[in-house]
VMD Tcl script that draws the C-alpha trace (Angstrom):
set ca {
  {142.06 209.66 44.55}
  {140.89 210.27 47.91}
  {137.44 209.61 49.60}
  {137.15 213.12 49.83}
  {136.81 213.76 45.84}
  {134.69 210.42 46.05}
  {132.10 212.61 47.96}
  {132.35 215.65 45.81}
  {131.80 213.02 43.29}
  {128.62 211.46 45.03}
  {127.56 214.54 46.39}
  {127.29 216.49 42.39}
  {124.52 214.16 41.90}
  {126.10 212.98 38.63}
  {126.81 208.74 37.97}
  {128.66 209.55 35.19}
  {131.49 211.69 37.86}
  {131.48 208.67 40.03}
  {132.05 206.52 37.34}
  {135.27 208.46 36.33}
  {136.37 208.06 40.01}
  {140.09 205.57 40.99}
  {139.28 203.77 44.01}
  {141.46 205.02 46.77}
  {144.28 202.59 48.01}
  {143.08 202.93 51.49}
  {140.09 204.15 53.60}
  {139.19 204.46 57.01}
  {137.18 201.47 58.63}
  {136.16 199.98 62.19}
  {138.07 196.69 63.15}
  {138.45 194.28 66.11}
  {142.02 193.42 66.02}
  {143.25 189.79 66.64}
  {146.10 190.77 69.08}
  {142.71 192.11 71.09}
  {140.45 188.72 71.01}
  {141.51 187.51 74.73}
  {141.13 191.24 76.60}
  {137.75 190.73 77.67}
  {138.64 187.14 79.49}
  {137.36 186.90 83.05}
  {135.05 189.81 82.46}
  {131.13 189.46 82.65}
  {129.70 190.18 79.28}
  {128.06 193.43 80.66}
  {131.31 194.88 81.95}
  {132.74 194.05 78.12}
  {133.28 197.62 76.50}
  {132.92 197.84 72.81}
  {135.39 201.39 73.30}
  {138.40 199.17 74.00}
  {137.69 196.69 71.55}
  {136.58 199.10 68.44}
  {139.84 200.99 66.71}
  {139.35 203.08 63.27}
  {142.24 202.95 61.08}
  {143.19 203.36 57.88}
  {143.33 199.42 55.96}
  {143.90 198.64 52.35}
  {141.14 198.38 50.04}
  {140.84 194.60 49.06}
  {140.94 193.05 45.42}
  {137.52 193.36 44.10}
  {136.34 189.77 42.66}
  {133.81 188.47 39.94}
  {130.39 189.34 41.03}
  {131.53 192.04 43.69}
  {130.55 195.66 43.95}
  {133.06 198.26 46.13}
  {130.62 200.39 47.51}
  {131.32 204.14 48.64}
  {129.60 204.14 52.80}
  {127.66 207.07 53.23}
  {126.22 205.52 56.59}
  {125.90 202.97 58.14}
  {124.26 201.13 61.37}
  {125.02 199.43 64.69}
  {123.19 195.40 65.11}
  {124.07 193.11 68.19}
  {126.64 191.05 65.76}
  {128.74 193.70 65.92}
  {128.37 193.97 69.57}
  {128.94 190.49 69.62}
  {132.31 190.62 67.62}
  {133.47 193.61 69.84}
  {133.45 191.83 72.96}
  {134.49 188.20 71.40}
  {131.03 186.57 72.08}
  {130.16 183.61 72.02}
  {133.23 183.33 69.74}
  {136.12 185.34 68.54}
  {135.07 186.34 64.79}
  {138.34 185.55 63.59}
  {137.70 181.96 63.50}
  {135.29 182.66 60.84}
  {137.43 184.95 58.77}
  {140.14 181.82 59.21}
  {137.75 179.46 58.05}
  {136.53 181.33 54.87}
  {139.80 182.14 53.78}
  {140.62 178.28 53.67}
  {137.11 177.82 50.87}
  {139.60 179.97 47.56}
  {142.16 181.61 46.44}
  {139.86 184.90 46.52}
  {138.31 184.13 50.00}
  {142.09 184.66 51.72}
  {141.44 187.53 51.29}
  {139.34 187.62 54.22}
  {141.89 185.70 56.31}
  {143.39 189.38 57.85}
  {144.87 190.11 61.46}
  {142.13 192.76 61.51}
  {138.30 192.39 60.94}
  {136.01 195.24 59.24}
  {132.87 195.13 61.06}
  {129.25 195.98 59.87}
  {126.53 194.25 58.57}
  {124.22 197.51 56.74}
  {125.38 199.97 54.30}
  {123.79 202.80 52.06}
  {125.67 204.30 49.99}
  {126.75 204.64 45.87}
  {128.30 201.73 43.35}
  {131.73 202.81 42.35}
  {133.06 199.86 40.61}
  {131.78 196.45 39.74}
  {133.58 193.04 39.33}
  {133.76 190.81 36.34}
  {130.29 189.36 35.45}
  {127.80 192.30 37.07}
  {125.25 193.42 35.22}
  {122.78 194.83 37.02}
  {124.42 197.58 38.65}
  {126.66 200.09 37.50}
  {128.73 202.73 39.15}
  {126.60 205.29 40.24}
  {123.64 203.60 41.52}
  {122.59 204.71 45.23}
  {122.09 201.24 47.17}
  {121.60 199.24 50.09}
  {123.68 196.14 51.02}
  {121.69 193.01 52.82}
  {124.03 190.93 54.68}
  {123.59 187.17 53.15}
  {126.61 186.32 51.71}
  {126.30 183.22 49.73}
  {128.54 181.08 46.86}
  {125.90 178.75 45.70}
  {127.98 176.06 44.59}
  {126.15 173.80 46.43}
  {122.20 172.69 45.70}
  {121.00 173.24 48.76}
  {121.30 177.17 48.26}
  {118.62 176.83 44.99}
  {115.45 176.75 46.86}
  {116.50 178.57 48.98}
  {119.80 180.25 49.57}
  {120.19 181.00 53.41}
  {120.62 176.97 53.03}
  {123.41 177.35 51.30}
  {126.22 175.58 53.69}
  {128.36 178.38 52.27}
  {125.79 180.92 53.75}
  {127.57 183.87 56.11}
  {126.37 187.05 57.31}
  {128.65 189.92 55.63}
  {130.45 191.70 58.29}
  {130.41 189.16 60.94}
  {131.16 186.35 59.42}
  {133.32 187.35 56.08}
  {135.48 190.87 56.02}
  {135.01 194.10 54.87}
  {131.88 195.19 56.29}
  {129.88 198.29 56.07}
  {131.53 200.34 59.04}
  {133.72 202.17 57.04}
  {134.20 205.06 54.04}
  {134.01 201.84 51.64}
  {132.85 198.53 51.70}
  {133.23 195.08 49.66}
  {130.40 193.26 48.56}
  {128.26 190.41 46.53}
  {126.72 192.27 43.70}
  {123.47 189.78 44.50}
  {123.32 192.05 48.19}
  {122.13 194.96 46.71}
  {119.12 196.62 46.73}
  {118.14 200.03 45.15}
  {117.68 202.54 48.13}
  {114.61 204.14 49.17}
  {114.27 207.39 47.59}
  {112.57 209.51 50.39}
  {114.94 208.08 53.02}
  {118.42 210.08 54.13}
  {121.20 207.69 53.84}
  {121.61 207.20 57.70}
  {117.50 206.17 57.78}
  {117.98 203.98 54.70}
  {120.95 202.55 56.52}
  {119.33 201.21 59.45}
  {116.05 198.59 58.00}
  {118.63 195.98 56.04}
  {119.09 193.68 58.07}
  {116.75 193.23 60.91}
  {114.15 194.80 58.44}
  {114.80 191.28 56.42}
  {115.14 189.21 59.70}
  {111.81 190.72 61.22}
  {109.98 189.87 57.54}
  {111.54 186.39 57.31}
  {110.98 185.51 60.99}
  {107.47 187.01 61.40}
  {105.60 186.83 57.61}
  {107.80 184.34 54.97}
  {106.65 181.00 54.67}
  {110.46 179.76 56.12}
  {109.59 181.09 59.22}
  {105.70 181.64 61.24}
  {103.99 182.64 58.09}
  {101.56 184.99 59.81}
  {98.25 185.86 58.71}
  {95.65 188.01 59.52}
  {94.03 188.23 62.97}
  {96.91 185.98 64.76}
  {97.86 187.14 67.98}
  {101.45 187.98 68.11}
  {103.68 188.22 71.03}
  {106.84 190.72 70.24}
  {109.76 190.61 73.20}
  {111.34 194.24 72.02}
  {108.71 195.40 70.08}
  {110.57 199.06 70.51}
  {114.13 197.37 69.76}
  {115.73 197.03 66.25}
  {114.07 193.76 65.72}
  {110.88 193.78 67.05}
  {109.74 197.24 66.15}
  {109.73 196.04 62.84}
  {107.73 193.05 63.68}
  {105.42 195.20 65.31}
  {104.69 196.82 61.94}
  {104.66 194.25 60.08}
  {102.25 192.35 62.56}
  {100.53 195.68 62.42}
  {100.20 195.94 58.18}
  {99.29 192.25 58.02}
  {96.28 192.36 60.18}
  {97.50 190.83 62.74}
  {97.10 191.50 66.75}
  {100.52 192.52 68.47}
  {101.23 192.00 71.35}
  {103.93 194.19 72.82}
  {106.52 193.68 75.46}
  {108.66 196.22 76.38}
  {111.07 197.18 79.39}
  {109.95 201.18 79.91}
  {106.98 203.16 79.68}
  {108.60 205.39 76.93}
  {108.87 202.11 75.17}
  {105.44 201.45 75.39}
  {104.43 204.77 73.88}
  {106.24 204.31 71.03}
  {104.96 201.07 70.35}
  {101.55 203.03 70.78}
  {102.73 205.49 68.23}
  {103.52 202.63 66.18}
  {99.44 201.70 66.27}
  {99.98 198.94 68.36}
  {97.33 198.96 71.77}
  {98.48 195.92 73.36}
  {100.97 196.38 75.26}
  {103.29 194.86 78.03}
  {105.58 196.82 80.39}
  {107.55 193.43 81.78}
  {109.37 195.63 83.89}
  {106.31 197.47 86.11}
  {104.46 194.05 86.07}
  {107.60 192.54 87.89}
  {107.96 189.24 85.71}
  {111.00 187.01 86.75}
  {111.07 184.32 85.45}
  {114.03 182.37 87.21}
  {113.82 181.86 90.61}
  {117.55 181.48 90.04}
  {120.56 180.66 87.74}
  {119.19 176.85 87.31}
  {114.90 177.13 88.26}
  {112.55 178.92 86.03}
  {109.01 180.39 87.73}
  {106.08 178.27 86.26}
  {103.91 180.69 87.81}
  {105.41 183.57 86.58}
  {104.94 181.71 82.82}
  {101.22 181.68 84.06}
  {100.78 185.06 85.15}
  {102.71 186.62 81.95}
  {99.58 183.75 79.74}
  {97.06 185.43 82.30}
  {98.57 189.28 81.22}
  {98.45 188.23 77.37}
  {94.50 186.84 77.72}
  {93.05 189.89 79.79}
  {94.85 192.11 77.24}
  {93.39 190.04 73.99}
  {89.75 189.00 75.04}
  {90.84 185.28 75.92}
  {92.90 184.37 73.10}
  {96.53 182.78 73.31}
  {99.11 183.73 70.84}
  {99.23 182.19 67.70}
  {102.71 182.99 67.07}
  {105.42 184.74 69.56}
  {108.49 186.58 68.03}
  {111.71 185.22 69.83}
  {114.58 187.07 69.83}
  {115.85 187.23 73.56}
  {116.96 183.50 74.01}
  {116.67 181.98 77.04}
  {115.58 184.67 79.55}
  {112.08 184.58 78.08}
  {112.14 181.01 76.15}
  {110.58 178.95 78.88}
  {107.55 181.56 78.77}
  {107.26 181.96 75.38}
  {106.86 178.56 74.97}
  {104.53 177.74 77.62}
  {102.06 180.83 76.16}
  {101.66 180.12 72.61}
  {98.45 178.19 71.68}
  {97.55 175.15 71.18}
  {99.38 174.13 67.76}
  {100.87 177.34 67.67}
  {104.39 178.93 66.26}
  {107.77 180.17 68.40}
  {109.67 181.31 65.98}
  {113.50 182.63 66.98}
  {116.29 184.15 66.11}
  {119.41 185.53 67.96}
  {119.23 184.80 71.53}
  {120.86 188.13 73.41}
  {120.16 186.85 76.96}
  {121.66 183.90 76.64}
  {122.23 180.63 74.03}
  {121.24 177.96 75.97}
  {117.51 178.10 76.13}
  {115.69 175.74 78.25}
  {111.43 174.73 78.37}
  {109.15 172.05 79.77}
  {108.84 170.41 76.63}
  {105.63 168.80 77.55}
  {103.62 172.24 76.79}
  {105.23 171.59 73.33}
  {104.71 168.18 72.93}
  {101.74 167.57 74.29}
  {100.05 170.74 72.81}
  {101.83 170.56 69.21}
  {103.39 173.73 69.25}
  {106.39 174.40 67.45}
  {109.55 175.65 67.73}
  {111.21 177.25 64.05}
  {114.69 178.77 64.16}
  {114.80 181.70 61.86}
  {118.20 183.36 60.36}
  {118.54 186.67 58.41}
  {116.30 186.28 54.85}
  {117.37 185.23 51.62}
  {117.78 187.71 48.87}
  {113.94 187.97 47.83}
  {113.08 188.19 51.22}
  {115.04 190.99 51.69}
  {114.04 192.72 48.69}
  {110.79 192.11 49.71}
  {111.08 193.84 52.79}
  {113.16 196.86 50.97}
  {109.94 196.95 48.83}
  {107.83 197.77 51.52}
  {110.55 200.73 53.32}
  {110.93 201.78 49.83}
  {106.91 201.96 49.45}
  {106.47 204.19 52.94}
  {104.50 200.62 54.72}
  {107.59 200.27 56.75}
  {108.74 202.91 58.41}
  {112.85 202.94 59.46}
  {113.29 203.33 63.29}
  {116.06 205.36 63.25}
  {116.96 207.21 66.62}
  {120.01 208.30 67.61}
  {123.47 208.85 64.82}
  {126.75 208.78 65.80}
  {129.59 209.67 63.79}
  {132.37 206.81 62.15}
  {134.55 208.14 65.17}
  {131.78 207.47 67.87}
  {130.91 203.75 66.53}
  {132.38 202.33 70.17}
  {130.06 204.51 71.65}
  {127.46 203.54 69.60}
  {128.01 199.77 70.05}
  {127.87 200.36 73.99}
  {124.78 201.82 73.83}
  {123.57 198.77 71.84}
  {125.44 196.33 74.54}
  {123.25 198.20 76.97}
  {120.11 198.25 75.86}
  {120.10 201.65 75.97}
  {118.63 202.67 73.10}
  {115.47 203.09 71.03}
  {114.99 201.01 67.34}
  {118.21 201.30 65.40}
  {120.77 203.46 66.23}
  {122.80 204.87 62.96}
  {126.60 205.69 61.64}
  {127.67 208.10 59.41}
  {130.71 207.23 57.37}
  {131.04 209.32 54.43}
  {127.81 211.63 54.53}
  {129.18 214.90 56.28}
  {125.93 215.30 57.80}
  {122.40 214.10 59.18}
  {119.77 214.18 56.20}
  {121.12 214.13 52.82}
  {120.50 211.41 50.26}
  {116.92 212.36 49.98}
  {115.75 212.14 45.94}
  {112.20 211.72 46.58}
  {110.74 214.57 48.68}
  {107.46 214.07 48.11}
  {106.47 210.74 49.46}
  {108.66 211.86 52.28}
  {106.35 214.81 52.93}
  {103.27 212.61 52.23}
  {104.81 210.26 55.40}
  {105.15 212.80 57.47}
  {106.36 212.16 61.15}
  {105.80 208.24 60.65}
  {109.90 208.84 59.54}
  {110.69 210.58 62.60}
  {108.89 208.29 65.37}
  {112.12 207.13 67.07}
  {114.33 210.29 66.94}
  {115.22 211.33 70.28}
  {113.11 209.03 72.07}
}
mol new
graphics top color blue
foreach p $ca { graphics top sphere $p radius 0.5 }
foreach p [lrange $ca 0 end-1] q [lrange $ca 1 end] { graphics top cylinder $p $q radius 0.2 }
display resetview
């Protein structure tokens, strides 16, 4: 069986011809390669070039376990971890494939000389492991990235405590850029009917980080009328914070580098908005002295824009660039909430505007699973929009990834891995017509 007749298969429309299907013995996939993890070394982490670093070859498909799904890829998406793996920051991934193959005899699997990048999928069930019930070949899905084993009790409240808690992709094998892809049954999610499967691709999982981060009650818990400061509220993360901000009644704020980022965060709904870039903000003086007054002038910027007010809560994402301001801004017994940190780790602060105004600081990290399928809910119900702009083809991913690296694109930029083309997968053409352009609002910007 090839993954040729697994299209035909997936594209008649019929479960019952993908369930007849024999996984292939092989498929195409992207990998970083452990003979590559020291090519980068001396090189600035801008002059790092996903091309080299990103190879697609053919790899055997893995062992499927008890409470796995293989998944057929029809697309896929590009996030900074898998920037981050091709150029071997902060850490070569394969230490965590090393690592995770040590935990079972089925984990080794993981253990490879080659790593299968990609943390979103959407695409069709085409065989389940021992013990799944819930989904049967057939069924068109989205992946979210937790991958958890729960054998622990930290993981029942809530399972991105889990100390066996990775992200799928970057931190385990097998991820979603490729013609098939291994995962926990308990990461799927049904897909959204009106979406293509490159636009229901892209949400999973900063659509789940931006909803955990910005509105769960394990991260700033927003509610309506809070100010909300959004660094990248055009990016992949933050221009789903800005709608979420925007369909919980809060007040975003947005900062963005461009004026065409701007308008789309107008688009969006949003009216306050930032361009850090024509208001000149540094903030370092240098490698080692951040610019109080700079802090002040960005809290001056926020309070003309707002009518006085402070932000209740800002959205970190950038890392240490931007941490000393973000922290100095917030309110009085207000909320920086962060995640990733793509200028830089080690962030730095006067912690006496913390301390002495009882702010605080909460580190946020992907979503659990009813987080995410909280968040699918609302994509799936037309509230969130996907910011889709730009898809490449399995073959471009490298290109893809350097446009990521670079900042040079717009939302989420998309993959397609088995889906011959841009818009199929739609089953629900009606609430797609009822949307409108909303889908559209980051093509070709």
């Amino acid at each position: 069986m090839s993954t040729d007749q697994i299209l035909d298969a997936i594209m008649s429309g019929k479960s019952e011809d993908v369930a007849k299907i024999d996984v292939p013995e092989s498929y195409r996939a992207i990998v970083v390669r452990e003979e590559d993890q020291d090519m980068f070394a001396g090189l600035a982490s801008r002059d790092k070039d996903p091309r080299k670093s990103l190879h697609l070859q053919e790899v055997p498909t893995p062992e499927l376990g008890p409470g796995e799904a293989q998944i057929a890829v029809m697309a896929s998406s590009v996030n900074y971890n898998t920037v981050w793996t091709s150029i071997f920051e902060p850490i070569s991934t394969f230490g965590f494939l090393k690592r995770y193959g040590k935990t079972s005899e089925l984990a080794k699997r993981h253990d490879l000389p080659y790593h299968i990048v990609g943390s979103d999928l959407a695409g069709v069930v085409l065989r389940v492991g021992p013990g799944v019930s819930k989904w049967k070949p057939g069924d068109e899905v989205v992946a979210h990235c937790l991958s958890v084993e729960l054998e622990d009790p930290q993981g029942h409240s809530d399972t991105m405590l889990d100390p066996q808690q990775r992200i799928w992709g970057f931190e385990t094998n097998f991820g979603g850029l490729a013609d098939m892809a291994t995962v926990k049954s308990n990461q799927l999610m049904p897909k959204p009917a009106h979406l293509s499967w490159e636009e229901a691709a892209c949400p999973g999982l900063v659509n789940s980080t931006a909803y955990r981060q910005l509105v769960s009650k394990n991260g700033a818990a927003m509610k309506q009328g809070d100010v909300v400061v959004i660094w990248g509220a055009s990016g992949g993360l933050g221009s789903y914070a800005t709608q979420m901000a925007l369909n919980g009644g809060a007040i975003p704020v947005c900062v963005v580098s461009s004026p065409e980022k701007a308008e789309i965060c107008r688009s969006m709904g949003a009216e306050l908005v930032i361009d850090r870039n024509a208001e000149g903000y540094k903030f370092w003086k240098d490698d080692s002295t951040q610019d109080v007054g700079e802090w002040k002038r960005f809290g001056s910027k926020i309070r003309e824009l707002t009518g006085g007010d402070d932000p209740d809560i800002v959205f970190e994402h950038p890392g240490r660039e931007t941490f000393g301001a973000s922290v100095y801004v917030t309110k009085r017994g207000g909320t920086i909430v962060t995640c990733a940190s793509t200028s830089g780790y080690m962030h730095e602060y006067d912690n006496r505007y913390l301390w002495m105004n009882l702010k605080r600081i909460v580190g946020s990290h992907f979503a659990n699973y009813r987080e995410a399928w909280e968040a699918n809910r609302l994509i799936a119900r037309g509230l969130i929009q996907p910011t889709l702009s730009k898809t490449f083809s399995l073959e471009q991913t490298g290109d893809a990834a350097l446009e990521v690296h670079r900042n040079l694109h717009q939302g989420k930029v998309g993959v397609l891995c088995l889906a011959p083309e841009e818009d199929l997968g739609v089953r629900d053409q009606d609430t797609r017509d009822a949307l409108g352009e909303k889908i559209h609002r980051f093509r070709n910007k």
